[in-house]
N, C-alpha and C positions, 0 to 999 in steps of 0.2 A: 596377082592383083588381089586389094582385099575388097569381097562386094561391100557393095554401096558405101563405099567410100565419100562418095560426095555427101550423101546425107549423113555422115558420119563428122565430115569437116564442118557443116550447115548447122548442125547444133551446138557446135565448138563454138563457132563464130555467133551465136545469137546467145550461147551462154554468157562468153566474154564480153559482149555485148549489154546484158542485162547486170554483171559483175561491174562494169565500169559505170553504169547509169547509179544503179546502188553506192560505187564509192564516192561518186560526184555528191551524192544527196546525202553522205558521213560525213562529208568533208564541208557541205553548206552547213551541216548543222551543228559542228565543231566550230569553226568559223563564228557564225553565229551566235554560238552560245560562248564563245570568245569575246567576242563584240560587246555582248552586254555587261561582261564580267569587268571590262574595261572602262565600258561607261559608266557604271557603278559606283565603281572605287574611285572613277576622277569626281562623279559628283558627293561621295563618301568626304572625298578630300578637300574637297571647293565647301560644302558644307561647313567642316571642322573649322578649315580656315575663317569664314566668315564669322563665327561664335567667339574662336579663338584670339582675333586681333579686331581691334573696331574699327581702326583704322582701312586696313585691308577691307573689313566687313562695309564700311562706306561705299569703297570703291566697287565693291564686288554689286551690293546695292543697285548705285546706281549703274553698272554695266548690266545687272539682269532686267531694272527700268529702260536701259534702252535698248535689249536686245528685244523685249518684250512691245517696246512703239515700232521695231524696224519687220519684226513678224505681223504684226497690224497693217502695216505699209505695204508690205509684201503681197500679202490676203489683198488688200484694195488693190492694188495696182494689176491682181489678177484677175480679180473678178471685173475690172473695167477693160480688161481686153476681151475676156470670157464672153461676157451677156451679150454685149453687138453679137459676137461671132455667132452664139450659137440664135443670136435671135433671126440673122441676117440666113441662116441653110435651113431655118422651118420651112422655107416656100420648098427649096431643094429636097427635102426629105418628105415635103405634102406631093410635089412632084415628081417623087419616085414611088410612093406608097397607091397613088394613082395608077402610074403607067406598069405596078406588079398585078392591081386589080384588075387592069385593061387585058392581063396577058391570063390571069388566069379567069378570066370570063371568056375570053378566046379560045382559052383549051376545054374548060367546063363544054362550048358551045360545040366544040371539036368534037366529044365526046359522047354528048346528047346528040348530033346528027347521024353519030353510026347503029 
C-alpha cells in the first residue's frame, strides 16, 4: 500500500480541478476576444458599404434610424414595467429592513441580559 494515498489522490483532484476552472476562463476569454474581432469587421464592413454605395448607404441609414427608435422603445417599455415594480416592494423591503432591526435588538437585548 502507498501511505496517504488518499491525500495524494485529494490533490490530484483539486489540481484537475483548478486546471479545468483556469481552462474554462482561456476558453471565455478566446471566445471573447473572438466576438469582438467579429463584430468589428462586420461593422468595418457595414461602415465601407455605407460610404461606398449611396444607395445601399440610404438604406443602411435609415435602418440604423430605426434600430435606433426600436432601442428608445425598448428602454421605455422597460422602464414602465420597472418603476411600478420596484416602487410597489419599497413597503416589502421597509418591512423586512424593520423586522432584521426587531431581531437584532432582540439579540443586542439577549446579550445585554447575560
Amino acid at each position: 500500500m502507498v501511505p496517504n494515498l488518499d491525500l495524494i489522490l485529494l490533490s490530484f483532484l483539486y489540481g484537475a480541478f483548478l486546471s479545468c476552472i483556469l481552462l474554462l476562463l482561456a476558453a471565455a476569454a478566446l471566445f471573447s476576444l473572438l466576438l469582438a474581432f467579429a463584430s468589428t469587421l462586420l461593422s468595418i464592413v457595414v461602415f465601407d458599404m455605407y460610404d461606398v454605395s449611396s444607395i445601399l448607404g440610404r438604406g443602411l441609414g435609415s435602418a440604423k434610424a430605426d434600430l435606433e427608435l426600436g432601442s428608445v422603445l425598448l428602454l421605455y417599455l422597460a422602464m414602465h414595467f420597472a418603476v411600478p415594480a420596484v416602487l410597489s416592494s419599497r413597503p416589502l423591503i421597509e418591512q423586512r429592513v424593520a423586522e432584521l432591526k426587531e431581531i437584532a435588538q432582540r439579540v443586542m437585548n439577549h446579550y445585554h441580559v447575560l
